[in-house]
C-alpha positions as CSV (number, residue, x, y, z in Angstrom):
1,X,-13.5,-13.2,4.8
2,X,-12.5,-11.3,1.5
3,X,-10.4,-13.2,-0.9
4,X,-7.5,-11.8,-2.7
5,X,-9.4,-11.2,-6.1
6,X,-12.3,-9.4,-4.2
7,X,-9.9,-6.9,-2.7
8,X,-8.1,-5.8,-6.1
9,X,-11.9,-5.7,-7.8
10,X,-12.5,-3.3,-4.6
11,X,-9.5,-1.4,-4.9
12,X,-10.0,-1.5,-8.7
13,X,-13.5,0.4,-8.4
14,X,-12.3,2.8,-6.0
15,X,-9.6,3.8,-8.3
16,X,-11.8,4.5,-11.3
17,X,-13.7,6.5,-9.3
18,X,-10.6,8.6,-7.6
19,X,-9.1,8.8,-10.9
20,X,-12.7,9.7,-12.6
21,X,-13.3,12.1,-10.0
22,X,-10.2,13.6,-10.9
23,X,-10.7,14.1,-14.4
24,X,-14.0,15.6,-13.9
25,X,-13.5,17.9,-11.1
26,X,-9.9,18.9,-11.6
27,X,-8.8,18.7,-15.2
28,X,-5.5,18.8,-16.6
29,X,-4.1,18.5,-12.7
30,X,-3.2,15.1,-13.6
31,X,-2.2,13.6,-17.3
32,X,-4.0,10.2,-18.6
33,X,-0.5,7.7,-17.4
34,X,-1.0,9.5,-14.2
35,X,-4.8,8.9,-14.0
36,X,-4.2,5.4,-14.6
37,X,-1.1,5.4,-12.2
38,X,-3.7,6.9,-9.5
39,X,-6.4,3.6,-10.4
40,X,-3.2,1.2,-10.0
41,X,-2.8,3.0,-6.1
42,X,-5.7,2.4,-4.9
43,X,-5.4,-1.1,-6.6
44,X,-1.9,-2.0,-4.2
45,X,-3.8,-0.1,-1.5
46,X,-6.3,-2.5,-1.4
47,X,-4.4,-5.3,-0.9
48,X,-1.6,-4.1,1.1
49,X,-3.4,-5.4,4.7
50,X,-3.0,-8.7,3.4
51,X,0.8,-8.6,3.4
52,X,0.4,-10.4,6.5
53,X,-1.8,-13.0,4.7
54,X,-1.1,-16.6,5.0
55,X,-0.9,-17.9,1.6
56,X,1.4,-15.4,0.9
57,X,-0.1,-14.3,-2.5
58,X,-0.6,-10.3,-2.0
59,X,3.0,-10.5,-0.4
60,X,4.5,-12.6,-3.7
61,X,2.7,-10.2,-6.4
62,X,3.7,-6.8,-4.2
63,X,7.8,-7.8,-3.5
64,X,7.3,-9.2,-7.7
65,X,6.4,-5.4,-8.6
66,X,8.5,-4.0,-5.7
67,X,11.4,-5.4,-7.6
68,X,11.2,-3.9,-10.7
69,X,9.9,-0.3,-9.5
70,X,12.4,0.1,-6.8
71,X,15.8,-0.7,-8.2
72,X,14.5,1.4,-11.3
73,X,13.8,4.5,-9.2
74,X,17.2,4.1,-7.9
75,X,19.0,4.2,-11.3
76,X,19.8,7.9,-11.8
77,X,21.3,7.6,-8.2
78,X,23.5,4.4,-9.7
79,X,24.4,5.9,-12.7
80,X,26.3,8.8,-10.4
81,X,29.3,5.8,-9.6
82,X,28.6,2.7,-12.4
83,X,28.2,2.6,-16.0
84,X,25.0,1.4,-16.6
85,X,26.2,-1.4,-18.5
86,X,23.9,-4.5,-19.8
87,X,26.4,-6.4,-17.2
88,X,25.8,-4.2,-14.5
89,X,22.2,-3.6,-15.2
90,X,21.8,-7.8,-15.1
91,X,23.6,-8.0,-11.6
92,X,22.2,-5.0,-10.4
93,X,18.3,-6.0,-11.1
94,X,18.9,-9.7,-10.4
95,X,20.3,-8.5,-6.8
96,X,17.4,-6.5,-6.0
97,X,14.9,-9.2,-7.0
98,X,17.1,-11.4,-4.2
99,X,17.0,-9.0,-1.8
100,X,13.1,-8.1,-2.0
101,X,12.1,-11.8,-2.2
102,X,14.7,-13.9,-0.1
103,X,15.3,-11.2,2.5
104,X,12.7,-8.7,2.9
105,X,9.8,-11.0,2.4
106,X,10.6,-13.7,5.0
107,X,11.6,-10.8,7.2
108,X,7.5,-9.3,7.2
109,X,6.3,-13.4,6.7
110,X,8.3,-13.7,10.4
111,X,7.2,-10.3,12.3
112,X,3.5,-10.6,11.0
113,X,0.5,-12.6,11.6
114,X,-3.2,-12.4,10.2
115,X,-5.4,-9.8,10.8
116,X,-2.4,-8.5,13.4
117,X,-1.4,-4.6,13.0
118,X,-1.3,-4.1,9.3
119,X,-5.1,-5.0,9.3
120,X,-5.5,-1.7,10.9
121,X,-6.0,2.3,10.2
122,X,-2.8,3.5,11.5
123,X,-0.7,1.1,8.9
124,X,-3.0,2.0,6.3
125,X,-2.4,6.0,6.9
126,X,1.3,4.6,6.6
127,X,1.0,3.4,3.3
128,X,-0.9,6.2,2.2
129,X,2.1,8.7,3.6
130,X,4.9,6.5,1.7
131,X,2.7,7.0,-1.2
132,X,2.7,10.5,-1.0
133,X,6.5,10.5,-0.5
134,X,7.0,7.9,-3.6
135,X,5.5,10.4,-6.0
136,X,6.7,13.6,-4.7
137,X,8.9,13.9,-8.1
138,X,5.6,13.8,-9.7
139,X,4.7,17.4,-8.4
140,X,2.2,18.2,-5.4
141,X,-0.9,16.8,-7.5
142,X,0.4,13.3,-8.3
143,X,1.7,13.0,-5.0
144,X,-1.4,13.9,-2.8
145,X,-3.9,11.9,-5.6
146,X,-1.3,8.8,-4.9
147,X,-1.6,9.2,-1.4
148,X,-5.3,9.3,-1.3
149,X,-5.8,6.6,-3.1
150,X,-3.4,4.1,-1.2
151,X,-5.5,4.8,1.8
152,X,-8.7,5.0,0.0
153,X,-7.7,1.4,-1.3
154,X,-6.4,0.2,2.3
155,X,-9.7,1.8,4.2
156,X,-11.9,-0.2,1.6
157,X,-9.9,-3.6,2.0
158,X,-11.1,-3.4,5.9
159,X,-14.4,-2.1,5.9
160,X,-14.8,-5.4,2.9
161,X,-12.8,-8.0,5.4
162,X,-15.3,-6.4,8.8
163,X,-18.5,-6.6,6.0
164,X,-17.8,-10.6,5.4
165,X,-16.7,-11.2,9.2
166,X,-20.5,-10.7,9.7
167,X,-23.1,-13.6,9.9
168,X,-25.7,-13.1,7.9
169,X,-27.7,-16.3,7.8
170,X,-29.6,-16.0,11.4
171,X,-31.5,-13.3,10.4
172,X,-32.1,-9.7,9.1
173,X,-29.7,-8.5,11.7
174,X,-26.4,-9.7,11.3
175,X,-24.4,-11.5,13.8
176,X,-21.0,-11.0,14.5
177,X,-17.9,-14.0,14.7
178,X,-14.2,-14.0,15.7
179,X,-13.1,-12.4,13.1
180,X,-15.3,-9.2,13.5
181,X,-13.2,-6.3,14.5
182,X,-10.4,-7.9,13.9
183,X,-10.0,-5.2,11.0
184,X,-10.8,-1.8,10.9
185,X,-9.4,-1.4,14.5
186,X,-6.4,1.2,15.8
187,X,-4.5,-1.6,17.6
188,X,-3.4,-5.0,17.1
189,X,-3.4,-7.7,20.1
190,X,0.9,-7.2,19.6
191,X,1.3,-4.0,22.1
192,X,4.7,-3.9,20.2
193,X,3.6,-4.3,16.8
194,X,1.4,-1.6,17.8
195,X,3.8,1.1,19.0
196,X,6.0,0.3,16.2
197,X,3.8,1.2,13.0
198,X,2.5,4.0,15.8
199,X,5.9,5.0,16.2
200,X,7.2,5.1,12.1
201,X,4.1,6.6,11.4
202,X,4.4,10.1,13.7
203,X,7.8,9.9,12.5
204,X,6.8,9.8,8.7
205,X,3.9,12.1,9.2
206,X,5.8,14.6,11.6
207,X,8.4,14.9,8.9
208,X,5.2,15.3,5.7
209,X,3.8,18.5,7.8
210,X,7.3,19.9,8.2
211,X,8.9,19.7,4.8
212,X,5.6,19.7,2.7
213,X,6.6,23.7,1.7
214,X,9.7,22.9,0.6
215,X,9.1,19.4,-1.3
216,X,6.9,21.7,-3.9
C-alpha cells in the first residue's frame, strides 16, 4: 500500500506536468501563482482518498489548510455585517480552526473507513467538481485547470494504492491480495455510503452543466 509521502510525490509530478502542459500548450490562459496554484491541486487531489485513512495524517494536514483557506474566502461576505477588527478577526479564525478540526474532522473519522467510498472514482469526480466550483472567481480557465487536476491527482492516488495491492514476489506475473480492487472501484461495500457520494455528486454535477453559461 502507498504511504502518505508517495501520494503527494505522485500528485506532485502530475501537477508539474498539468501545470507544464499548460504553459506550453496554452500560454498566458493561466498566470505563474495560478500555475503553481494548479501543481498544489493535483497535490490535495492526490491525497484526498486517504481522508478516510487510519492514522489520520492526510485528514490533519487537509482540515490544517481547510482552516486557513475557508474562513478567508468567506471574509468579503463577513465584512458585509462586522468590522474586521484584529478582535474579531482572532475570534473569527480561532472559531473556524475549532469547527474544521473538533467538529468536522471526527464527523468524516466516524462515517468513514479505509479503502470504503472515498477510495473510489465517483468521490474523486466529486472533488474534482468542488474544485471547479472553488475557483470559479478565478475565470473559466483556472476553474476547469483546478478541476482537472483534483481528479487527475485523486485518479493517480488509486491507480498507485491498486499498483502496490499487487504481489509481485511469486513471479513475472503479479498476484493479487485483499486489498486489490479495493481502490479504483465505482462502489464501496457501504450500499449507503455509496448512494450518498452517488447522490451529492448528480446533484453537484447536474447543477455544473446547468449554470456553467452563466458562471462565465
Amino acid at each position: 500500500m502507498s504511504d502518505f509521502k508517495t501520494h503527494v510525490q505522485g500528485g506532485l509530478v502530475i501537477g508539474i506536468a498539468l501545470s507544464g502542459a499548460q504553459f506550453l500548450f496554452f500560454p498566458g490562459h493561466l498566470d505563474k501563482i495560478q500555475l503553481a496554484a494548479v501543481c498544489l491541486m493535483a497535490v490535495i487531489g492526490g491525497v484526498l482518498p486517504d481522508l478516510d485513512s487510519n492514522t489520520g495524517k492526510p485528514l490533519a494536514i487537509l482540515s490544517a489548510l481547510l482552516s486557513l483557506i475557508a474562513p478567508a474566502f468567506m471574509l468579503k461576505f463577513m465584512a458585509q455585517y462586522y468590522a474586521l477588527t484584529p478582535e474579531f478577526l482572532i475570534c473569527y479564525f480561532a472559531l473556524a480552526y475549532f469547527v474544521i478540526n473538533s467538529v468536522v474532522c471526527k464527523f468524516v473519522k466516524k462515517i468513514t473507513v479505509h479503502r470504503g467510498i472515498l477510495h473510489s472514482i465517483p468521490f474523486v469526480l466529486l472533488c474534482g467538481i468542488c474544485a471547479f466550483f472553488f475557483f470559479v472567481p478565478s475565470g473559466k480557465s483556472m476553474s476547469m485547470s483546478a478541476g482537472v487536476a483534483v481528479f487527475a491527482g485523486g485518479i493517480t492516488h488509486l491507480v498507485m494504492d491498486e499498483f502496490h495491492s499487487l504481489s509481485w514476489s511469486s513471479g513475472i506475473l503479479p498476484q493479487p491480495n485483499n486489498y486489490t480492487g479495493t481502490a479504483l472501484k465505482f462502489k464501496a461495500s457501504s450500499l449507503s455510503s455509496t448512494l450518498y457520494v452517488y447522490g451529492i455528486l448528480i446533484a453537484v454535477g447536474s447543477y455544473m452543466f446547468k449554470v456553467k453559461d452563466v458562471l462565465f
